[in-house]
C-alpha positions in Angstrom: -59.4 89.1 -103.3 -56.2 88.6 -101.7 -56.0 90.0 -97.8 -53.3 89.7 -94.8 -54.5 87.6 -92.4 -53.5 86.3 -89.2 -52.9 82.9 -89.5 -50.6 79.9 -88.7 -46.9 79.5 -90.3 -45.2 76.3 -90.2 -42.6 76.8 -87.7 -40.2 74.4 -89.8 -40.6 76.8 -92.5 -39.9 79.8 -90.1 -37.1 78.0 -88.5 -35.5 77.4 -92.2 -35.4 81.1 -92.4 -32.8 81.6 -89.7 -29.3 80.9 -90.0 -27.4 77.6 -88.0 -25.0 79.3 -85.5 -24.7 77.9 -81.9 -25.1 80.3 -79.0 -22.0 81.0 -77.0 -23.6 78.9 -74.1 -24.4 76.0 -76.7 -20.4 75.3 -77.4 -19.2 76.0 -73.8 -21.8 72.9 -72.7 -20.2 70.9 -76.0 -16.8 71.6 -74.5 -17.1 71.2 -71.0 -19.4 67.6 -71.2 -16.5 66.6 -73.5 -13.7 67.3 -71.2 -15.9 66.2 -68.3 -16.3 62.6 -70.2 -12.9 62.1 -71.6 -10.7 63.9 -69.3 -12.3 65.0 -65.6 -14.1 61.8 -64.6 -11.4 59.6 -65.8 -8.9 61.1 -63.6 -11.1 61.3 -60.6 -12.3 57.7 -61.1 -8.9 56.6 -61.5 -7.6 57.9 -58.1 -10.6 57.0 -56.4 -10.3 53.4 -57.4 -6.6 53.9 -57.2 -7.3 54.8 -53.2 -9.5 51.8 -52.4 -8.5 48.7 -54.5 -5.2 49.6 -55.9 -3.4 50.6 -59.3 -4.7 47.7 -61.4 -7.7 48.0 -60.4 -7.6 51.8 -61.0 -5.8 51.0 -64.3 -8.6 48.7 -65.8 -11.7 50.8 -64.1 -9.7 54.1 -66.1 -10.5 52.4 -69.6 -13.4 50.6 -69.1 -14.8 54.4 -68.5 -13.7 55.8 -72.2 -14.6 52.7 -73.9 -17.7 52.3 -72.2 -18.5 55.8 -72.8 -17.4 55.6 -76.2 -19.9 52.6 -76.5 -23.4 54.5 -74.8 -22.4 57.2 -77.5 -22.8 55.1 -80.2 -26.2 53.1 -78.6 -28.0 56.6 -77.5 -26.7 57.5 -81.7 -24.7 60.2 -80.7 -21.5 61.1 -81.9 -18.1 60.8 -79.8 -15.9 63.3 -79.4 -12.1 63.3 -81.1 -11.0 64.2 -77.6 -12.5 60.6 -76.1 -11.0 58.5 -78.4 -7.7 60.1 -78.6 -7.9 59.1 -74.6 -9.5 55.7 -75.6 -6.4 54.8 -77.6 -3.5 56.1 -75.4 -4.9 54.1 -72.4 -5.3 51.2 -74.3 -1.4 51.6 -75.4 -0.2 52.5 -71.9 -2.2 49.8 -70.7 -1.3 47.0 -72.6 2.4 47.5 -72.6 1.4 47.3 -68.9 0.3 43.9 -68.3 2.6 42.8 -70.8 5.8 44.1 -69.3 4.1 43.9 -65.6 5.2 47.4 -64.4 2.8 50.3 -62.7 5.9 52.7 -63.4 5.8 51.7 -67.3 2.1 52.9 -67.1 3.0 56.3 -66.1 6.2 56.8 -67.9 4.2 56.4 -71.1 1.9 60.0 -70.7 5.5 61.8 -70.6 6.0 59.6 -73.9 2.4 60.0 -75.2 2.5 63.9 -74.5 5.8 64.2 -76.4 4.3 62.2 -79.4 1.0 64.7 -79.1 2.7 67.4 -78.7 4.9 66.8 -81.6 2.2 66.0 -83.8 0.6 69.4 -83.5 3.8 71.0 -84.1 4.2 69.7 -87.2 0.8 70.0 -87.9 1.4 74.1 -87.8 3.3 73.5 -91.3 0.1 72.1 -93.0 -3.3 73.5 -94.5 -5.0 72.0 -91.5 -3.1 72.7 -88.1 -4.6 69.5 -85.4 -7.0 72.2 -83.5 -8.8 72.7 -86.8 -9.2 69.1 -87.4 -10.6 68.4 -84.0 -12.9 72.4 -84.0 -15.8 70.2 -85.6 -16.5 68.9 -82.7 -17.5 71.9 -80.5 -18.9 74.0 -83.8 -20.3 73.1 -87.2 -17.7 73.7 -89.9 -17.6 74.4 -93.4 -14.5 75.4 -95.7 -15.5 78.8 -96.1 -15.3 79.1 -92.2 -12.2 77.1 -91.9 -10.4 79.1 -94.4 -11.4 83.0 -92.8 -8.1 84.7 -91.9 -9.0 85.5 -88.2 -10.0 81.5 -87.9 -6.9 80.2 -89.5 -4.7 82.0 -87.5 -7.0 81.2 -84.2 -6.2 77.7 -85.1 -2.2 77.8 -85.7 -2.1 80.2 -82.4 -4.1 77.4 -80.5 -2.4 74.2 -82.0 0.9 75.9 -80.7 -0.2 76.6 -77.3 -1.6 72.5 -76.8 2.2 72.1 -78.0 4.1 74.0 -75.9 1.8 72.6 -73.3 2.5 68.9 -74.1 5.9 69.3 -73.8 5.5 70.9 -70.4 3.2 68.4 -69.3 5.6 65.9 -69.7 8.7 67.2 -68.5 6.3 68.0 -64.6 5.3 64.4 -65.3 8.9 62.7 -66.0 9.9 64.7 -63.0 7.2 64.2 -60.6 7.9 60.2 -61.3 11.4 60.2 -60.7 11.5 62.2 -57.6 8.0 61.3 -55.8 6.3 58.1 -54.5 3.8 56.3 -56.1 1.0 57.4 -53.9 2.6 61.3 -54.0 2.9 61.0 -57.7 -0.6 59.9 -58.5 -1.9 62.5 -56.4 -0.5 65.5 -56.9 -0.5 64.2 -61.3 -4.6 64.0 -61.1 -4.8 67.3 -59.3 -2.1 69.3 -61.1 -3.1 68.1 -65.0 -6.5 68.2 -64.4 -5.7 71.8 -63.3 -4.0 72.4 -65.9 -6.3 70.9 -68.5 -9.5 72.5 -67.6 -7.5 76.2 -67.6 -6.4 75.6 -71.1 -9.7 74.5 -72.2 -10.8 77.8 -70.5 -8.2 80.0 -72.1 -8.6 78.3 -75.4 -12.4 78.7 -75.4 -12.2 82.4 -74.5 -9.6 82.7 -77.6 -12.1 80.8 -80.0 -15.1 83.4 -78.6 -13.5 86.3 -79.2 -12.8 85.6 -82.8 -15.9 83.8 -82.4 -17.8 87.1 -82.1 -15.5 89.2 -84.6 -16.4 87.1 -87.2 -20.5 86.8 -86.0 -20.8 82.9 -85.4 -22.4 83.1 -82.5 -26.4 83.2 -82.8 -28.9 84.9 -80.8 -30.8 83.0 -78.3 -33.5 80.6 -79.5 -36.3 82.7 -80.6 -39.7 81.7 -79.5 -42.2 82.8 -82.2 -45.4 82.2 -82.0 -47.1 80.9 -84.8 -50.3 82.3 -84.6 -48.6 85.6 -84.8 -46.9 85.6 -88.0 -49.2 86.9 -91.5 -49.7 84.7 -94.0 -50.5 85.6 -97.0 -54.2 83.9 -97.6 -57.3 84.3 -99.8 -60.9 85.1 -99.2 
């Protein structure tokens, strides 16, 4: 004879049951520890060190930070962000053309030529299936093609790739002036402080754009639900 009883559930099973979607807190600690890694302590290290040994020094302290993070990401088996080695790679460009041409000026002439170069990849990135924000959203939320291709998501992602655009190209043109009219010690200073400014308020505006849609289109999960086993029935005979 068959009777409800209440007994354990496997809470694998239980947890199968439930849907994957990341709490709005979830991606807003994805975002910020990736901008905090590839953009925030980069820029503070480099002026620090920049302060107290120099700009070579600063230089070669600024990427040994994004490869070395890039390398305990890949020990601890975690995955690195697009975001790090996008910064990875322009630092190893700028610095390199450095050393080789032996001029701290060339090293900051080439973000104005860098941002231009980004920002002009996401522009013409708004003309394909796959605008640049959409090819780095994996990284902050799981994505599928189904999700990709929603209306309200597509157009998040060509309103967001132009925005990084437009903001490239301003980026530059502040940083081509700034290094014509400024010294190098007013030029590093006010750079860190005003495009790290700058950075994390886009990050902020573009997350607040992604969580709104986020929430129209229900991606956003409830907190984690702490079930106890002993409490669900299970089905078990006498």
């Amino acid at each position: 004879m068959a009777s409800q009883r209440t007994t354990p559930a496997p809470t694998t099973a239980l947890a199968d049951l439930l849907p994957h979607r990341p709490t709005l807190l979830s991606v807003v600690r994805r975002v910020s520890m990736s901008l905090l890694i590839a953009v925030v302590i980069p820029a503070v290290l480099f002026y620090g060190v920049f302060a107290l040994a120099g700009i070579w020094t600063a230089i070669g302290f600024a990427l040994a930070w994004s490869y070395g993070a890039i390398a305990w990401r890949f020990v601890t088996r975690r995955r690195a962000s697009g975001l790090l080695y996008l910064t990875a790679i322009m630092l190893t460009g700028r610095t390199l053309l450095s050393v080789v041409a032996d001029s701290t000026w060339l090293y900051f002439l080439q973000p104005v030529i860098s941002d231009g170069v980004v920002a002009l990849l996401f522009l013409l990135s708004l003309a394909s299936a796959r605008p640049m924000v959409a090819r780095l959203a994996g990284d902050f939320y799981p994505m599928d093609h189904e999700l990709a291709m929603r209306p309200r998501v597509r157009r998040l992602f060509w309103h967001l790739t132009a925005l990084w655009a437009v903001l490239g190209l301003a980026k530059g043109s502040v940083t081509l002036w700034l290094l014509q009219s400024q010294s190098l010690e007013t030029f590093v200073l006010v750079k860190s402080i005003l495009m790290l400014s700058v950075n994390v308020l886009a990050a902020v505006a573009t997350v607040a754009l992604a969580a709104y849609v986020a929430r129209q289109e229900g991606l956003f999960g409830p907190p984690l639900l702490h079930v106890a086993p002993e409490l669900v029935p299970v089905p078990v005979r006498d």
